[in-house]
C-alpha positions in Angstrom: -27.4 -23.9 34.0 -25.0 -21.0 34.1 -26.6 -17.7 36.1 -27.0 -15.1 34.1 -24.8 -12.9 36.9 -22.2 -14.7 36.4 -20.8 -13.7 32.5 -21.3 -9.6 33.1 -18.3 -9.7 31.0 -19.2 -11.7 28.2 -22.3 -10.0 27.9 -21.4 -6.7 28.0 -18.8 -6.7 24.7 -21.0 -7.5 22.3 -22.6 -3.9 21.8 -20.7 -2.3 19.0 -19.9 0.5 20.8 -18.3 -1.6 23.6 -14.9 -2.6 21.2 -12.4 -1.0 22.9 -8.6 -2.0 22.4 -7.2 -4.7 24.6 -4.1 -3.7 26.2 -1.3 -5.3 27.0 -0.9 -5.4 30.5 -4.7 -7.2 31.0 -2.9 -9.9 29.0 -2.3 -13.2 31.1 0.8 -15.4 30.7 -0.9 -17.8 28.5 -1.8 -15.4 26.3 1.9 -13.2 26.7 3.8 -16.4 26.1 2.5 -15.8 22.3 3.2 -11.8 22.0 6.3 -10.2 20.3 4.9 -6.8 19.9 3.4 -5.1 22.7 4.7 -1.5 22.3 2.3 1.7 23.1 3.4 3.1 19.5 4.2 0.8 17.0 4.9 1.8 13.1 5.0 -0.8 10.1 6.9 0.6 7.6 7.3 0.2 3.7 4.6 -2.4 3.4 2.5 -3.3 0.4 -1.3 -2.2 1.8 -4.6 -3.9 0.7 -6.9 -1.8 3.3 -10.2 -3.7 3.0 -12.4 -0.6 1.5 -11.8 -2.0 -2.1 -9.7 0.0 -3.1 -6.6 -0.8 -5.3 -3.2 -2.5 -3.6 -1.2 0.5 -2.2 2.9 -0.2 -2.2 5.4 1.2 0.2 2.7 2.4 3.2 3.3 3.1 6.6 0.7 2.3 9.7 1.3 3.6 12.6 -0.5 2.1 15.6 -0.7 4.2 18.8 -2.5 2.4 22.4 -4.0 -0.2 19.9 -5.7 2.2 17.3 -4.3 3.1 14.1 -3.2 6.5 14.0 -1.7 7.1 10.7 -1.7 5.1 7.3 0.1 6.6 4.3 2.7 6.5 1.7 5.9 5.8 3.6 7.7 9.3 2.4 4.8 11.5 3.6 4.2 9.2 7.1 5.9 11.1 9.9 6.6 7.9 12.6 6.5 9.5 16.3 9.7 10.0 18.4 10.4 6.7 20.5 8.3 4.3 18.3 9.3 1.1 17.7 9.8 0.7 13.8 9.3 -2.3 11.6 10.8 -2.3 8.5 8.7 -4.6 6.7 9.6 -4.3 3.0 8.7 -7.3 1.1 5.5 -7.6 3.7 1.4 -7.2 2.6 -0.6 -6.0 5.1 -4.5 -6.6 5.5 -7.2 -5.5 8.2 -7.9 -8.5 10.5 -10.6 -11.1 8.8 -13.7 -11.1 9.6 -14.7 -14.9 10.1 -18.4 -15.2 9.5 -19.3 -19.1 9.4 -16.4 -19.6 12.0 -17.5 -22.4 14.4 -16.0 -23.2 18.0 -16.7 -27.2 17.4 -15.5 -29.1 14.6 -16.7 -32.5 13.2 -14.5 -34.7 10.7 -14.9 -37.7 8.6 -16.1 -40.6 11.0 -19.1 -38.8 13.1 -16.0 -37.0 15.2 -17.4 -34.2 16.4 -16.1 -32.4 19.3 -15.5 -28.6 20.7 -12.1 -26.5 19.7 -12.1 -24.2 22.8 -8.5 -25.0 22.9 -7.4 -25.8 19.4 -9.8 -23.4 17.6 -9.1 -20.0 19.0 -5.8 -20.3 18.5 -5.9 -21.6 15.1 -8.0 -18.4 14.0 -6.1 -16.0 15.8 -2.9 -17.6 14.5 -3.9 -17.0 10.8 -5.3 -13.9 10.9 -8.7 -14.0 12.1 -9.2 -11.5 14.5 -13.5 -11.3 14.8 -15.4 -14.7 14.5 -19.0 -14.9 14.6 -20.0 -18.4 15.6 -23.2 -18.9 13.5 -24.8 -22.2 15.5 -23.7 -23.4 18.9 -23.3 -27.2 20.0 -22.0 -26.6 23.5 -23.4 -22.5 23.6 -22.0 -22.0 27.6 -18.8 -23.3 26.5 -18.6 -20.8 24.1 -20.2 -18.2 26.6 -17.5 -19.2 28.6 -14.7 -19.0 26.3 -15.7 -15.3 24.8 -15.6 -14.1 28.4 -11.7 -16.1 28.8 -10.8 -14.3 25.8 -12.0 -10.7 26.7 -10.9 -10.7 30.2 -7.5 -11.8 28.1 -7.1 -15.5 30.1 -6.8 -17.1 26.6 -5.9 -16.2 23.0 -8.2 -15.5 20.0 -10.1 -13.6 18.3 -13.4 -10.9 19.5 -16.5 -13.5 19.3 -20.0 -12.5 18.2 -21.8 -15.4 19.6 -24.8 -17.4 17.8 -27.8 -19.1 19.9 -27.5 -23.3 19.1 -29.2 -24.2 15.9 -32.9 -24.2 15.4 -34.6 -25.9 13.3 -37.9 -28.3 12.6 -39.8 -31.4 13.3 -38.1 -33.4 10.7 -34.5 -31.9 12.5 -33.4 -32.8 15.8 -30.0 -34.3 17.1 -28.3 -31.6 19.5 -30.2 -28.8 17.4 -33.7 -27.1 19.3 -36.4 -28.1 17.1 -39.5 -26.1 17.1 -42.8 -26.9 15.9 -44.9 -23.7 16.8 -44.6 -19.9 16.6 -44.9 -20.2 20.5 -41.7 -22.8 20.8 -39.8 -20.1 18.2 -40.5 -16.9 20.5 -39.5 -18.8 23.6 -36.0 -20.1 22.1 -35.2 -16.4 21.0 -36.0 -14.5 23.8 -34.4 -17.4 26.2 -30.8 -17.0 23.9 -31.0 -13.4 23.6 -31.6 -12.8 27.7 -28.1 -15.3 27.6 -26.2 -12.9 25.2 -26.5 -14.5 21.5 -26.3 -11.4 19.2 -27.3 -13.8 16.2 -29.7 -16.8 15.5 -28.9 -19.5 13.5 -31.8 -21.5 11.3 -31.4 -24.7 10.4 -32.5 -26.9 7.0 -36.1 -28.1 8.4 -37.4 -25.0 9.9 -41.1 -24.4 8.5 -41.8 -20.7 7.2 -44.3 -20.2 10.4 -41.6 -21.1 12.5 -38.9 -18.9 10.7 -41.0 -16.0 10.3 -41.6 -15.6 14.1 -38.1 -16.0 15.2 -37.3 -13.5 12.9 -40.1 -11.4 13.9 -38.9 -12.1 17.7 -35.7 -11.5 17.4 -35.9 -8.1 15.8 -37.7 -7.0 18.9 -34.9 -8.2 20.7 -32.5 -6.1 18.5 -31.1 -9.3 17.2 -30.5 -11.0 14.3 -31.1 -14.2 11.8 -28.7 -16.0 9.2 -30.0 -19.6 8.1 -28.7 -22.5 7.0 -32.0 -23.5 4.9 -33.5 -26.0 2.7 -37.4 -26.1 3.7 -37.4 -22.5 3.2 -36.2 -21.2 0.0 -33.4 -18.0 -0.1 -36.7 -16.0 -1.8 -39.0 -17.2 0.6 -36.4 -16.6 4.1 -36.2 -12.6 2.4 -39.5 -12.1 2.3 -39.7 -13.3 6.1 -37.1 -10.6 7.0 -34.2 -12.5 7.5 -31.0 -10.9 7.6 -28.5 -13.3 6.6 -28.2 -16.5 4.4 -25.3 -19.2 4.6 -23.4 -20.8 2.2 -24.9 -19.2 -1.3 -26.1 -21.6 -4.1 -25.2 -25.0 -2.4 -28.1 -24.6 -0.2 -30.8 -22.8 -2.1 -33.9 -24.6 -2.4 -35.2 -22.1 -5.4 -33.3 -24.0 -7.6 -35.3 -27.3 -7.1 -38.0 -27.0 -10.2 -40.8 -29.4 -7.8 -39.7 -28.0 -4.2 -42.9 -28.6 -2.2 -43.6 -26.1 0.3 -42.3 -26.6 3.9 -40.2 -29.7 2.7 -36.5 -29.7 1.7 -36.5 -31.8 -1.6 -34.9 -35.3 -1.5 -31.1 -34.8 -2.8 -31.1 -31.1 -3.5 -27.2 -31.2 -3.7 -27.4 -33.2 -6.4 -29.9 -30.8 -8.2 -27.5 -27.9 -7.3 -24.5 -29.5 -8.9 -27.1 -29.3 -12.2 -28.2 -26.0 -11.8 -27.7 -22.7 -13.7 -26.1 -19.9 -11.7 -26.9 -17.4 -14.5 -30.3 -18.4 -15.4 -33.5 -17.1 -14.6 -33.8 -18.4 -11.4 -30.4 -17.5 -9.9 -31.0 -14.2 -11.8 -34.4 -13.8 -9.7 -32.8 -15.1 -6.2 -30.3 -13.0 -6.5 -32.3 -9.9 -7.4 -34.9 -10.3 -4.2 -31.6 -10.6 -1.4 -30.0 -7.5 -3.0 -33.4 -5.7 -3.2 -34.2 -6.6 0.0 -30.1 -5.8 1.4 -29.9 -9.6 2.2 -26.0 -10.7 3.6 -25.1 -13.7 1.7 -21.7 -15.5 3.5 -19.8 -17.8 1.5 -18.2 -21.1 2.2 -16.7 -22.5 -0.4 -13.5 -23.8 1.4 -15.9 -26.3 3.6 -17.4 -27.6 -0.4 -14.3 -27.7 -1.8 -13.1 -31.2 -0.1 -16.2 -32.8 -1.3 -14.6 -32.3 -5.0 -12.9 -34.9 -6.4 -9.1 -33.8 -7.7 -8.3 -30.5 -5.8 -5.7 -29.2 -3.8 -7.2 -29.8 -0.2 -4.1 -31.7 1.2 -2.4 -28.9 2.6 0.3 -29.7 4.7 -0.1 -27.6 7.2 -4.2 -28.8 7.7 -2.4 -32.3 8.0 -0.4 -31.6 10.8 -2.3 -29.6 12.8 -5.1 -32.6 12.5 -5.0 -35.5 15.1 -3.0 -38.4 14.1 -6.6 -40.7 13.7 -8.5 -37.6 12.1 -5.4 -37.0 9.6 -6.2 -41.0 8.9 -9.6 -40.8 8.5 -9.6 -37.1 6.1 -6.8 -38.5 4.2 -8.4 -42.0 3.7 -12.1 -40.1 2.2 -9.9 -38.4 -0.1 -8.4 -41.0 -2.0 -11.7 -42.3 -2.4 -13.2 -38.9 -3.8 -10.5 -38.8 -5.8 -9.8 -42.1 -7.1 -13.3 -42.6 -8.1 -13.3 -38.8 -9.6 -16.3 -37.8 -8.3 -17.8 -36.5 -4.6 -20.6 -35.4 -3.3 -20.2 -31.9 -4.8 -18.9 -31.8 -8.3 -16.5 -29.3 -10.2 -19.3 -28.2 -11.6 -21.2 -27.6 -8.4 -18.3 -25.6 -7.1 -17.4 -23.3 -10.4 -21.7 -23.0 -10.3 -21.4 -21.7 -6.5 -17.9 -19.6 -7.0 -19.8 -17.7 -10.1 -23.5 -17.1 -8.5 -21.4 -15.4 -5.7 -19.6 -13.2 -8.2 -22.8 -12.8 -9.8 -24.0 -11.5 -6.6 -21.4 -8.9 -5.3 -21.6 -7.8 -9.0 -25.6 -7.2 -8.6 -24.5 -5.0 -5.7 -24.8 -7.7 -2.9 -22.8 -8.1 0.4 -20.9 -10.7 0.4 -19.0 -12.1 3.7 -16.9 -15.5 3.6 -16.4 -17.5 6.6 -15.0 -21.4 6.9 -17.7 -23.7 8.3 -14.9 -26.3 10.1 -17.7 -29.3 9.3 -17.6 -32.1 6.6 -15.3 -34.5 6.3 -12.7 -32.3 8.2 -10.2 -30.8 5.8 -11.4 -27.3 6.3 -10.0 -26.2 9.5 -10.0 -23.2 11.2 -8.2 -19.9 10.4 -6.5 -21.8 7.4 -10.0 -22.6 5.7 -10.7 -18.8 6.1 -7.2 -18.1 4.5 -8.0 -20.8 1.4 -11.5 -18.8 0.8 -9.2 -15.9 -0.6 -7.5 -18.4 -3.4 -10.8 -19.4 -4.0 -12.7 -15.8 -4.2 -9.0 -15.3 -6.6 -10.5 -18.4 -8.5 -14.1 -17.4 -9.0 -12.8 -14.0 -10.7 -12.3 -11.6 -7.9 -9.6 -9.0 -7.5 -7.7 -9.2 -4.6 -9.1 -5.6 -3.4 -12.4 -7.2 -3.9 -11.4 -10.7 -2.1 -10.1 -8.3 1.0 -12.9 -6.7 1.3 -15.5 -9.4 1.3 -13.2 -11.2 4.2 -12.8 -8.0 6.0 -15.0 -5.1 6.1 -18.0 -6.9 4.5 -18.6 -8.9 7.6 -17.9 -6.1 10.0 -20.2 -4.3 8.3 -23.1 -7.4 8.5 -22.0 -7.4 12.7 -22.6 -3.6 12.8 -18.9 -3.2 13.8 -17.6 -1.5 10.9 -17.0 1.9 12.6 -14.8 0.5 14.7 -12.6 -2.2 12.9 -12.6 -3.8 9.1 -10.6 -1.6 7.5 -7.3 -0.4 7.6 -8.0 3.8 8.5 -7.1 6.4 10.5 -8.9 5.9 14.5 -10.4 2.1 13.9 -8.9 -0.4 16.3 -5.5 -1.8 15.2 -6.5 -5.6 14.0 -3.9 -6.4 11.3 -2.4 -9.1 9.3 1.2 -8.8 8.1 1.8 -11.4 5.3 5.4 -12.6 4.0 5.3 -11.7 0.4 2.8 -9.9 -2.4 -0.5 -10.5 -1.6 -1.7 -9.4 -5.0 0.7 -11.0 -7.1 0.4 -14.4 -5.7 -2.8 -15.7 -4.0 -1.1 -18.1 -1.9 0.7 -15.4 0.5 -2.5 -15.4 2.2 -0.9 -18.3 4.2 2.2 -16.9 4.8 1.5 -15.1 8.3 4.4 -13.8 10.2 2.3 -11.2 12.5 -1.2 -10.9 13.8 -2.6 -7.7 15.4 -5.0 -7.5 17.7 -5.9 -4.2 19.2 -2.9 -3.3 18.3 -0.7 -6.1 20.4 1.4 -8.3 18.2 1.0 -12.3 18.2 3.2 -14.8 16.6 1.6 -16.9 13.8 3.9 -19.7 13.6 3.6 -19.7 18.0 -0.2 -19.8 17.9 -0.3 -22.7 14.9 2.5 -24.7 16.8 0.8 -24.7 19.7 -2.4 -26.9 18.2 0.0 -29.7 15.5 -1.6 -32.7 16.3 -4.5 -31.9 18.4 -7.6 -30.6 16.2 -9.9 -33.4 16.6 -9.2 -33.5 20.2 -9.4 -30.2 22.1 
């Protein structure tokens, strides 16, 4: 086991008031060979602006960026670029604060029982489409991820800032490579164990009992730390009134839709229940009321559901060739069964019901944060399944302000980082994305990165994505 002495570094970043700007010359060659903009003072001129505070798309805006903060943002005319900076004249460009990834794993697992860790594959992937903050919600190999974190602050390897989640717990029906806990006692012990090692977050799992649930909440508050869940035994009403602080995945997973739901037990094919249920009725109406009461996070998923429906666009070329050669085989044989038969595990049903309880939600006044989940059968990878969640938030009846802002400043603002980055404003650390085309015109320019910011030092997209084709799946 790792000694706590030895990740100082890792440790230490994840206080909010510890994100400073990474600069340049801590940047090792690895990570260089994928910069193009390094430059102390950097303005982006004459770009169409969707700043992540919802407010309305902004055309012809000029950021400048000075030693990795942004120091100006305003209409182009009125924006006085500084003497010796270098100037990008990026007409025809959207620009967007960094995402915010909040169900953005470091393993993935495909079609087949593959399952292995992306510390190579998956930073880069992130980074490379715009994902500048991840926050790992449930471990499977938690000192690799320690590990990595610390690689990518001391700037050995490219990616994004990582809030980092203790491995899954959950209960005595659970197990596998999750910690299953069957006292208060056993609960306590995990959280104070992961919390001495750095996780900033817990992550619950289906089969935890409300006993359980309530004390690692209860101990991990103490701690200064917090709770999301991934739940089934435990309703969404019955977590809130625990004191948890997040929930994952929104109606796919909540329990308070299953009308003979025994207490304790996760009922026998809730998904298919969920693909029944009402996301306007009384009982959404009532879940939805107790999280925003109680100023519950909610983070959606819907690009990890979406290949479980038969008949939708999940074939993206780009996901293809960044897979494996034997995981492209595998994804690509599930599909045509999903879709020849019509019909998958979740239905179009399930997923319109999901997309509009989530709009029902931020409409209630609830904060809503999107992350990718890279589980399933494998076709939602990641950085481009947290790109596909903003066509999908563009589906469910969001504006693209609104779609921003959940990706952006929502989760920065569930991390407690919001002060510092999520938003595209005067002093906040430069993490931008500059997109090829109209953002809010066309939903699919979310794909088209040409530039990633981080603290202000410019990456190459199409670099960072070349660097994995052919090898998620594998490292």
């Amino acid at each position: 086991m790792r000694p706590l002495a030895l990740v100082p570094l890792a440790l230490g970043t994840l206080a909010p008031d510890a994100l400073t700007a990474q600069r340049p010359d801590s940047l090792a060659a690895d990570v260089r060979q994928y910069v193009v903009v390094d430059t102390a003072v950097v303005a982006l001129s004459h770009v169409l602006l969707v700043d992540g505070t919802g407010a309305a798309p902004k055309p012809d805006q000029t950021i400048v960026v000075r030693d990795g903060r942004i120091a100006e943002v305003g209409p182009a005319p009125s924006v006085q670029v500084p003497a010796g900076a270098q100037t990008m004249d990026l007409s025809g460009s959207t620009v967007i604060p960094g995402l915010v990834g909040m169900h953005d794993h470091l393993f993935y697992t495909a079609a087949g029982g593959r399952a292995v860790q992306m510390s190579y594959t998956g930073p880069r992937l992130y980074l490379g489409s715009g994902v500048t903050t991840i926050r790992t919600t449930g471990g499977r190999a938690p000192y690799a991820e320690i590990n990595l974190k610390d690689q990518i602050d001391r700037g050995l390897t490219p990616g994004p800032r990582i809030h980092l989640t203790a491995p899954y717990i959950t209960g005595p029906q659970g197990g596998g490579s999750m910690a299953v806990v069957s006292s208060t006692d056993a609960a306590k012990r995990f959280v104070a164990y992961w919390a001495a090692e750095g996780a900033t977050w817990i992550k619950a799992y289906a089969d935890i009992r409300r006993a359980e649930l309530g004390a690692t909440i209860a101990e991990a508050h103490k701690r200064g730390i917090k709770v999301t869940g991934h739940l089934c035994s435990v309703s969404f009403q019955e977590a809130v009134a625990l004191g948890i602080d997040n929930l994952e995945h929104g109606m796919l997973t909540a329990s308070d839709f299953a009308p003979a739901k025994q207490p304790d037990v996760c009922p026998v094919a809730l998904l298919g229940q969920l693909n029944q249920a009402d996301p306007r009725g009384e009982v959404a109406q009532a879940t939805i009321r107790t999280l925003v009461q109680h100023k519950v996070s909610m983070t959606s998923t819907l690009a990890v559901y979406e290949p479980f429906v038969a008949n939708r666009p999940t074939k993206d070329a780009r996901v293809l060739q960044a897979m494996a050669p034997e995981v492209r085989e595998s994804y690509s044989k599930i599909r045509e069964e999903i879709d020849s038969t019509g019909h998958g595990p979740v239905t179009l049903q399930g997923l319109q019901s999901a997309m509009a309880f989530e709009k029902a939600f931020v409409d209630a006044g609830g904060l809503l944060a999107a992350g990718v989940d890279p589980t399933g059968i494998g076709g939602a990878l990641a950085g481009f399944g947290d790109q596909r969640n903003y066509e999908l938030f563009i589906e469910a009846g969001f504006t693209p302000a609104q779609a921003v802002r959940i990706m952006t400043a929502n989760g920065a603002k569930i991390l407690g980082v919001d002060r510092r980055l999520g938003t595209v404003e005067r002093g906040k650390l430069a993490d931008l994305v500059v997109l090829r085309g109209d953002l809010a015109a066309e939903p699919s320019v979310i794909r088209s990165v040409t530039l990633v910011f981080k603290d202000g030092v410019g990456y190459d997209s199409g670099k960072l994505i070349a660097s994995v084709q052919g090898r998620v799946g594998v490292n």
